[in-house]
C-alpha positions, 0 to 999 in steps of 0.5 A, spaced: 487 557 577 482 554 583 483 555 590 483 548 592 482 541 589 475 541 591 472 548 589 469 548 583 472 556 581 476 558 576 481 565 577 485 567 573 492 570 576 496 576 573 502 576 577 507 582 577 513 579 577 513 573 572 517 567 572 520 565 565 525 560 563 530 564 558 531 560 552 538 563 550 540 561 557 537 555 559 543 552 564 543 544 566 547 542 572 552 537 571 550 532 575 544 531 571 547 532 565 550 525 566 543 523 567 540 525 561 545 523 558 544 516 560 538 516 557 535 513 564 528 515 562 524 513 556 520 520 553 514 520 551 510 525 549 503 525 549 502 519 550 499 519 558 496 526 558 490 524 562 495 521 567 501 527 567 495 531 569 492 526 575 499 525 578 500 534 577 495 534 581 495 528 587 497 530 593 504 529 595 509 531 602 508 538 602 503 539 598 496 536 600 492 540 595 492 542 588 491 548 583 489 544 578 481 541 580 476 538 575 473 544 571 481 546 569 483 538 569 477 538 563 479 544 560 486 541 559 484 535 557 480 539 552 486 542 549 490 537 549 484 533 544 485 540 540 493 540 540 494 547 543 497 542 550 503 537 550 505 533 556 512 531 556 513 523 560 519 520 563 517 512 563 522 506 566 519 499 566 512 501 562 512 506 568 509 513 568 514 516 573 515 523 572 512 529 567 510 535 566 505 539 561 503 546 559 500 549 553 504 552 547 501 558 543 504 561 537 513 561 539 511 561 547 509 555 551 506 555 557 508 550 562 503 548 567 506 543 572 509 537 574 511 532 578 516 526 579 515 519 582 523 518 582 529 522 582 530 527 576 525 525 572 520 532 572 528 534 571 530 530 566 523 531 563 524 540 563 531 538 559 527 534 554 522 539 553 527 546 553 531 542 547 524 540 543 522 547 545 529 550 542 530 545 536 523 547 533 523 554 534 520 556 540 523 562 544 518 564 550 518 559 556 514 562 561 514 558 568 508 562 572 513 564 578 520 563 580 522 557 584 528 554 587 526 548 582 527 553 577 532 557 579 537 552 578 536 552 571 536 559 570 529 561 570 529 568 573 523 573 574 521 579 570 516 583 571 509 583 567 510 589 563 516 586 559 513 579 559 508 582 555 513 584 551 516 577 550 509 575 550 508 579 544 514 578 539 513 570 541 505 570 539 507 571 532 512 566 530 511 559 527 515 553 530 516 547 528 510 543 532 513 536 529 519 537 533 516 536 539 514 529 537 521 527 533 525 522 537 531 524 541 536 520 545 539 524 552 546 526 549 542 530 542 537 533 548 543 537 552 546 538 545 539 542 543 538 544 550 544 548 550 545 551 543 543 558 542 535 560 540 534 561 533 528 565 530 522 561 527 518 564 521 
């Protein structure tokens, strides 16, 4: 992480209660299942990486400055060119209006941040990127730290010890990365997103 937009250090952070999207036990409000259901967005992914990442890190009401400044902007940037990070975009009228991004490694992928432009779409987008997750083989989500966002979702907190744990069984396993990319329509999207983890190979 970096301190502010501006500063040019990098840190790591280790935090001892880890946030975590469990797999088996994803919840999606039913307000916006309706939306997803819908297909109120078009998904894409990987198609504006570079612009999920910029708009990640604009300043908007209630955060002025950014984790995310241009030596990790790059890295990411660099990641993405090598496969290691996906972004997940929602897109109305050939309009990028909401996303998120982060990085897989072996089962577990690493969502990184988010941000949206209309109502839902970060949402939407989590929903998308859970039932790809799901649906190839993936069994860690780690969301960093809890928040209220999250929470409604099912993300919980578990301390660091035992996320090492998860960390290290997901390390191992080989999920389907095409399946992050197939088509899926919103209905098919609560559908994965809903169903039990299965193990990948």
């Amino acid at each position: 992480m970096g301190e502010g937009r501006d500063d040019p250090r990098v840190f790591l952070v280790e935090p001892e209660q880890r946030g975590v999207v469990p797999l088996d036990r994803f919840h999606i409000p039913h307000r916006l299942r309706r939306t997803v259901r819908a297909g109120a967005f078009d998904i894409r992914l990987d198609t504006a990486f570079e612009a999920v990442l910029d708009a990640c890190a604009a300043a908007g009401p209630g955060r002025e400055d950014s984790w995310i400044n241009a030596p990790i902007h790059r890295l990411y940037g660099e990641l993405n060119a090598r496969g290691h990070a996906h972004s997940v975009e929602c897109w109305r009228n050939e309009r990028l209006v909401g996303g998120l991004y982060g990085v897989t490694l072996g089962g577990a992928f690493f969502g990184e941040s988010m941000f949206s432009r209309e109502r839902d779409a970060s949402k939407v987008a989590l929903v998308h990127l859970v039932a790809r997750l799901k649906r190839g083989g993936w069994r860690l989500l780690d969301a960093q730290f809890l928040t209220s966002h999250l929470s409604q979702f099912g993300a919980i907190e578990t301390s660091q010890a035992a996320y090492l744990e998860l960390l290290r069984a997901a390390r191992v396993l080989h999920p389907n990365i095409r399946s992050l990319f197939e088509p899926m329509t919103g209905a098919e999207a609560i559908f994965y997103a809903l169903q039990p983890t299965t193990q990948a190979s």
